[in-house]
Structures are given as structure tokens and as C-alpha cells.
LOFIVEX-455899 format. One record per residue (C-alpha): residue number from 1; x, y, z; residue in one letter; chain. Coordinates in steps of 0.25 Angstrom, whole numbers, plus 2048, in hexadecimal, padded with zeros to 3 digits. Layout:
# LOFIVEX-455899
NUM  X  Y  Z  A  A
...
***
This chain:
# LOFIVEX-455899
1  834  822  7F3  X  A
2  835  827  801  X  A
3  829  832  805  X  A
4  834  83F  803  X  A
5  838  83C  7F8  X  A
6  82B  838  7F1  X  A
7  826  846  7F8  X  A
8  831  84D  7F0  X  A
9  82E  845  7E3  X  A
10  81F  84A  7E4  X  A
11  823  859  7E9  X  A
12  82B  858  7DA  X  A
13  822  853  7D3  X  A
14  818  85E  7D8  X  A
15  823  86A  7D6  X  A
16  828  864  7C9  X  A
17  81A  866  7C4  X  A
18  818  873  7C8  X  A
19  825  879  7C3  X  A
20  820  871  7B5  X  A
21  813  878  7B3  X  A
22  81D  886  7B6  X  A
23  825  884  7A9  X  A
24  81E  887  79D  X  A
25  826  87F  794  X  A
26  823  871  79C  X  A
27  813  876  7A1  X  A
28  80F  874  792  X  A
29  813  866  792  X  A
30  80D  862  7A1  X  A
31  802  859  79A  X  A
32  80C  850  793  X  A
33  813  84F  79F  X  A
34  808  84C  7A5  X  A
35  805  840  79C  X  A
36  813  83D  79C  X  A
37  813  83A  7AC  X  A
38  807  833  7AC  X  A
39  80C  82A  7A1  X  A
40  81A  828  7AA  X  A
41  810  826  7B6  X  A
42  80A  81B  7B0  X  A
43  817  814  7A9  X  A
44  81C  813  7B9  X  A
45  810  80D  7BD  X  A
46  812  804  7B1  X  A
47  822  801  7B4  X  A
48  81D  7FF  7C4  X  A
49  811  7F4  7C0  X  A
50  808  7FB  7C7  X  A
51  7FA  7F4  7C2  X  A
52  7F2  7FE  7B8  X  A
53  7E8  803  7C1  X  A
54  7F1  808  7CE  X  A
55  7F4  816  7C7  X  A
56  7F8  81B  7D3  X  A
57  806  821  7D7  X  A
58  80E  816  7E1  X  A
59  812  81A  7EF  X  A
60  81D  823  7EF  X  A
61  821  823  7E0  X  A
62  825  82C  7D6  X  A
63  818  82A  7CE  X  A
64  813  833  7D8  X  A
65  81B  83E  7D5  X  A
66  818  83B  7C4  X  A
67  809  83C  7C8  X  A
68  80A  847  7D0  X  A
69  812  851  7C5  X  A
70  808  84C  7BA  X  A
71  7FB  84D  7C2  X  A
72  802  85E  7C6  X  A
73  806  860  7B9  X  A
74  7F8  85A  7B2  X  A
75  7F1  864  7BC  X  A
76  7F8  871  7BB  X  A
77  7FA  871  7AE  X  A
78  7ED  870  7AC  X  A
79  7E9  87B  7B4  X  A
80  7EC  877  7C3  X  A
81  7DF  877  7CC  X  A
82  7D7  87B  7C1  X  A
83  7DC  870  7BA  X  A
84  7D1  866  7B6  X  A
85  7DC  85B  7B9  X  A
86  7DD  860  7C9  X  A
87  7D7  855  7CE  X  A
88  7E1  84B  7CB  X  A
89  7E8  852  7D6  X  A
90  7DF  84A  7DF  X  A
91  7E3  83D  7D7  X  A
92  7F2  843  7DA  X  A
93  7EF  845  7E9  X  A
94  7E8  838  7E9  X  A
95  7F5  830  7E4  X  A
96  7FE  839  7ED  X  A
97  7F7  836  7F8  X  A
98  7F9  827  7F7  X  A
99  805  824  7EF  X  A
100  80D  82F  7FB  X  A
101  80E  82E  809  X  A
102  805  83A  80F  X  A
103  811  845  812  X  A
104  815  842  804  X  A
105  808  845  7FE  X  A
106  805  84F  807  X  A
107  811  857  803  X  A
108  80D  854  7F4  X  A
109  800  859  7F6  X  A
110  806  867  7FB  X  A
111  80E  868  7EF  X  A
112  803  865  7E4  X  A
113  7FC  871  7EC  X  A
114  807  877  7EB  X  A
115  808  876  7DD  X  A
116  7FB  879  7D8  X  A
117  7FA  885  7E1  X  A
118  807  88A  7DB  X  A
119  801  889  7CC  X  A
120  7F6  890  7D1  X  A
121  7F6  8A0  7C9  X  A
122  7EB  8A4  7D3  X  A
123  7E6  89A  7DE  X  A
124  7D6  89A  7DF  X  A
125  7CD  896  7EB  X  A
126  7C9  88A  7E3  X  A
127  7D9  889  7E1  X  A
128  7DB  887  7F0  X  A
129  7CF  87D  7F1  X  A
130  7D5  873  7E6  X  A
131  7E2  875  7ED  X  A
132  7DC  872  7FC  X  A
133  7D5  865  7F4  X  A
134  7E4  85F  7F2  X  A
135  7E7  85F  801  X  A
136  7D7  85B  806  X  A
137  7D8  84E  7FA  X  A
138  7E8  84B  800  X  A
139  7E1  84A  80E  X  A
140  7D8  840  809  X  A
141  7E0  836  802  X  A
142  7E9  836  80D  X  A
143  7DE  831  814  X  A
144  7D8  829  80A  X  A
145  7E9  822  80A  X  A
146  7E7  820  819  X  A
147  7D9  819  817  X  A
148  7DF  810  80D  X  A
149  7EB  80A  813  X  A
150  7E3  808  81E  X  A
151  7DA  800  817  X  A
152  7E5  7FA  810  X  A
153  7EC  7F6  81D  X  A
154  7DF  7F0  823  X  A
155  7DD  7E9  815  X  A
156  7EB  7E2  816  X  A
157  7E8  7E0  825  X  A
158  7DD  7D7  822  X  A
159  7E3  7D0  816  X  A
160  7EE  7CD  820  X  A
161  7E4  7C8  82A  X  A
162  7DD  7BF  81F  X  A
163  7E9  7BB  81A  X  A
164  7EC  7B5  828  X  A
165  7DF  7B0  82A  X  A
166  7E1  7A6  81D  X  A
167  7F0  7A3  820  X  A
168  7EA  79E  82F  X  A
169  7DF  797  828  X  A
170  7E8  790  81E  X  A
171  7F2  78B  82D  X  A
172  7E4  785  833  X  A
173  7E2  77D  827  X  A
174  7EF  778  826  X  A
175  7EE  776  835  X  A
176  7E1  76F  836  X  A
177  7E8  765  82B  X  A
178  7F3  762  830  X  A
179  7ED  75E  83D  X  A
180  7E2  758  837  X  A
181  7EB  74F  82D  X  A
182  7F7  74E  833  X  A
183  7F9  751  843  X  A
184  7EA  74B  848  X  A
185  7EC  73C  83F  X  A
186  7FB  73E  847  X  A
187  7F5  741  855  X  A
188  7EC  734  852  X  A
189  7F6  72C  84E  X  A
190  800  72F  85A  X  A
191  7F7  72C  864  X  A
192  7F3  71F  85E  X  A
193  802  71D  860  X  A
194  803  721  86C  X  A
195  7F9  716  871  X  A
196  807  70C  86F  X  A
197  812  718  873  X  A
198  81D  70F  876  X  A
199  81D  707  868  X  A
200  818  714  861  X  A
201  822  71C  866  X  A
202  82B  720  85C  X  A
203  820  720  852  X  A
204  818  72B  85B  X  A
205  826  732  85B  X  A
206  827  733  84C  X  A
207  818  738  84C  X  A
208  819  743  854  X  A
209  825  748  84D  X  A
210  81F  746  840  X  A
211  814  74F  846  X  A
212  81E  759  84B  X  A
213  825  75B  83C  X  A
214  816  75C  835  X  A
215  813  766  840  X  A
216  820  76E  83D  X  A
217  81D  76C  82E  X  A
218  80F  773  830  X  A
219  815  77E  83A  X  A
220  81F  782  830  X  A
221  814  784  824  X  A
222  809  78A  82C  X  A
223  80C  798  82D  X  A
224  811  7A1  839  X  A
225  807  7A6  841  X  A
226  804  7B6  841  X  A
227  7FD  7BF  847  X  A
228  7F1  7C6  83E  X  A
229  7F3  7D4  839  X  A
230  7EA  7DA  843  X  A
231  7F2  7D2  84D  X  A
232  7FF  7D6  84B  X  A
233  7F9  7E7  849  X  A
234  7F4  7E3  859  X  A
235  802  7DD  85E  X  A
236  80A  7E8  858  X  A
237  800  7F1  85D  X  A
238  803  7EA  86B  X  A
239  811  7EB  86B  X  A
240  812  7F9  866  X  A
241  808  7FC  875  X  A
242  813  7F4  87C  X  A
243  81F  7FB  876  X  A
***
């Protein structure tokens, strides 16, 4: 799903809530509704075979938008910032934060202001101070978001790298055996050949070319050479300066 539209998915979700807790005739039912999404929440999770234990909406899905009308619904109809359930709006900001892009969630975040500000019969001091806590907790998962992709992105550099390291490890063994086996008992052969190189002639012939088809038979299992992670980050860097 593309940023806009998962935007407007969530701004629904948000506005489809609040116009729920409005009509007396649905408000009445808002814990089963509430049960009921989280139970359709997890029956995704189940049909996507996400493993038990990653509870957490994926990247620009719907099930954003089911957590997002439940966790509202759950907090408003129980008595909105005085509601003993008003923390999981940090659990909410939390998944919105990471499973968003930071427009997207910071949008989102303006509306769930929005919507509990609206609910609101009379707004209090303590009121504005749980509603300024939605915006101060956003700033630091996004920040918290930064810091680990980061990490992740320095992680997967290095498993790179080692990853390298090995394949490069494995081309000198196979190297070093096949010069040690094969070409050296060869070079030592040739040249005792080539103490008669008039008779031994065509039998020196067939030995170098029997040692030019092993050494295209190696060359063409050993792996092409590359450049290692941080390399190739420093000759992009280079031809960005040229451009």
C-alpha cells in the first residue's frame, strides 16, 4: 500500500471511531467490537504466518488501521484520557511509528489528537498534558525508528563483510590446492621435460594445454571478485564527487 493511501486508511479508521462512540446505539456495544477486532487482528496474522511472538502490525497494512480503531474505540469508550486504558495509546504510537513512514504517522498522530480532544465535555490542564505526551512519545520513536535501521543497516554491512571474508577464504584454500596438487607437480614435470625439448616436444605441448583447461576449470568455479561493502559505499561516494 502506498504512504497516501495507507494515510487515508488510518485518518478513517481514527474518524470511523470517533463517529462510533457518537451513536448511542453502536457506543453500547464498543467492547465487543473491540474484542471482535482484535480477534480479526490476530486471524491476519495467522492467515499471513507471521511467527506467534511478532504481534506487531506490518509496514504499511491494513492491520494498522484494525489496531488503530480498536485501541480508539477501547479508550474512549472507556473514558478517554481518564480512561485506565490510555496508555496503550503509546503502544498505539509505538506501532504507528514503525509499521508507517513518518508523514504518515505524523498525520495519524494529529488525528488521534484530534479525536480525543473532540470527546473531550471539558478539556482540563491535566487534559492538554496527556495530549502534549502523544506528540513528545511520537518524536521519540521516530527517533528510536532512526536508531534502528541504522543499526540494522550497519548489522547487514558487517554480515556482508564477514560473509565476504569467508567466501575469500574458501578461493585461497581451493587456490593453495590446486597449485599445490596439481600446477606445482606440473611446473616440475615440465621442466624436466624441457631438459630434452626437441624429443619432449609435443608431450610439453599437451602439458601446458592440460594446464590451461585446469586453470579455466578453477577460474570458472572460483568466484567473481567484489569489492567489500565498505568499499563499494567509498567508490560510489567517489563517483558521486566526480559527477
Amino acid at each position: 500500500m502506498s504512504g497516501f493511501y495507507h494515510t487515508v486508511v488510518l485518518l478513517l479508521a481514527i474518524v470511523g471511531a470517533y463517529f462510533w462512540l457518537q451513536i448511542p446505539g453502536l457506543n453500547q456495544f464498543s467492547l465487543q467490537v473491540f474484542v471482535a477486532c482484535i480477534a480479526a487482528y490476530l486471524i491476519l496474522k495467522r492467515v499471513s504466518k507471521t511467527t506467534f511472538w511478532h504481534l506487531a502490525p506490518a509496514t504499511l497494512s491494513v492491520e494498522l488501521a484494525l489496531v488503530t480503531f480498536s485501541f480508539l474505540l477501547l479508550i474512549g469508550f472507556t473514558g478517554n484520557t481518564s480512561s485506565l486504558f490510555y496508555p496503550l495509546g503509546y503502544v498505539h504510537l509505538f506501532f504507528v511509528a514503525f509499521a508507517s513512514r513518518p508523514a504518515t504517522s505524523f498525520v495519524t498522530i494529529l488525528g488521534v489528537m484530534f479525536f480525543h480532544y473532540a470527546l473531550l465535555s471539558s478539556v482540563t490542564p491535566n487534559d492538554v498534558s496527556l495530549l502534549l505526551t502523544l506528540p513528545v512519545m511520537w518524536f521519540f520513536f521516530i527517533f528510536a525508528k532512526a536508531q534502528y535501521q541504522q543499526a540494522t543497516r550497519e548489522q547487514s554491512i558487517i554480515d556482508q563483510d564477514e560473509q565476504l571474508i569467508v567466501r575469500y577464504n574458501d578461493c585461497h584454500q581451493q587456490l593453495f590446492s590446486f597449485i599445490h596438487s596439481f600446477v606445482g607437480p606440473k611446473l616440475q614435470f615440465l621442466s624436466q621435460l624441457l631438459e630434452h625439448p626437441v624429443e619432449n616436444k609435443q608431450t610439453v605441448l599437451s602439458q601446458i594445454t592440460l594446464l590451461q583447461v585446469e586453470i579455466e576449470k578453477v577460474m570458472k568455479r572460483l568466484p567473481a571478485p567484489e569489492l567489500s561493502s565498505q568499499a563499494q559505499r567509498d567508490t560510489f561516494s567517489d563517483q558521486e564527487d566526480h559527477a
